[in-house]
Phi, psi and omega in degrees: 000124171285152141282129173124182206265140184273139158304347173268026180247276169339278177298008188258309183305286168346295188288337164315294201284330167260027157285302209296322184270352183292307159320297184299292194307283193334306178302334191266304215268327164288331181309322199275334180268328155339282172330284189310317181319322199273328180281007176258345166324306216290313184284009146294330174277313151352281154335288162320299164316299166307324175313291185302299194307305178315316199277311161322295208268335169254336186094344157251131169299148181288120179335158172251160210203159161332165170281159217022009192246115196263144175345111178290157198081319206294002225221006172263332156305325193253137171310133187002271204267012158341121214216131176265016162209130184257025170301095065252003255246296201221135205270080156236158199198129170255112182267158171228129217255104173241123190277316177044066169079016172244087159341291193312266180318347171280270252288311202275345207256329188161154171267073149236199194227334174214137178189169192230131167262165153227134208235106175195163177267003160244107203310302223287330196272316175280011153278302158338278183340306207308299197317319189300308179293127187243146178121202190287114160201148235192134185246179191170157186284143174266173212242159190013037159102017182271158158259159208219100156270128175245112157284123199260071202286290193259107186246195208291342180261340184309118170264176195281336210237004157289329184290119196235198189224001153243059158266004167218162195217040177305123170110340209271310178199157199305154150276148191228105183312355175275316191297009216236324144343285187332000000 
C-alpha cells in the first residue's frame, strides 16, 4: 500500500482552497477600503472642528488653498504632524473650499460658502465617505483626472453659529458593499 494523496484528493483540496480565497481576498480589500474611508471621515471632521475653532476665535474662516496644502492660520488649530495630503499611502488630498462671495466657483463647484474636498481616483472610497456622512454632501468635478466629494460645513443660507456635530453618523451602521458600488 502507497502513502500519500491521490490526484483527485488533490486536486479537490486545491479547488476547496481557491474557492474559499476566491471569497476571503475580495471581502479583505473591501474591509481595508472601509477602514480608510471612516479614517478619511474622522480627519474631516477634525478639519471641521478646526475651521469652526478659527472662526469662533477670529471671526474669519480659512482661506480657500489648494488640495493638499492646508490652509494658513489653520494648521494651528489641527493636531501636530496633520497633513491635507496622504500621498504616497493613499492617493488621497484633502482642500479646504471657502466660496465666500465667489459666484463663479458656487455655479461650478456646489452652492455653499465652506466645505472639505476630498480628492482621489478612487470612486470605492469616496463612495464610502458619502455613505458614512450624513448631511450636505456633494460630488462636482476634479481636477487631472481626480474625483472630488465635498462635505458641505457652511452652505449659502447657513449662518456659522447654525453649525451643529449631528451631521455624521460614522459607526452608527454598517456599510452595505451594493451601497458602496453605486
Amino acid at each position: 500500500m502507497k502513502k500519500g494523496f491521490t490526484l483527485i484528493e488533490t486536486m479537490a483540496v486545491l479547488l476547496i482552497i481557491g474557492t474559499l480565497m476566491n471569497v476571503a481576498i475580495p471581502n479583505y480589500l473591501i474591509s481595508i477600503k472601509k477602514a480608510k474611508a471612516a479614517s478619511i471621515v474622522s480627519d474631516i471632521m477634525i478639519i471641521r472642528d478646526a475651521a469652526i475653532s478659527m472662526y469662533t476665535e477670529t471671526g474669519k474662516w480659512p482661506a480657500d488653498e489648494l488640495w493638499g496644502v492646508i490652509p494658513s492660520g489653520l494648521s494651528g488649530y489641527l493636531p501636530g504632524k496633520f497633513t491635507f495630503s496622504l500621498l504616497p499611502k493613499q492617493d488621497v488630498r484633502y482642500s479646504f473650499d471657502n466660496y465666500i462671495g465667489n459666484e463663479k466657483y458656487q455655479k461650478q463647484y456646489g452652492q455653499f460658502d465652506i466645505a472639505i474636498s476630498v480628492h482621489s481616483k478612487d470612486i470605492f472610497i469616496l463612495n464610502s465617505i458619502k455613505t458614512l456622512l450624513i448631511g450636505n454632501v456633494i460630488s462636482s468635478p476634479g481636477f487631472s483626472g481626480y474625483s472630488r466629494m465635498s462635505y458641505i460645513v457652511k452652505d449659502l443660507e447657513q449662518s456659522a453659529d447654525d453649525i451643529n456635530e449631528e451631521d455624521i453618523s460614522a459607526g452608527q451602521e454598517d456599510l452595505k458593499d451594493e451601497d458602496i458600488r453605486k
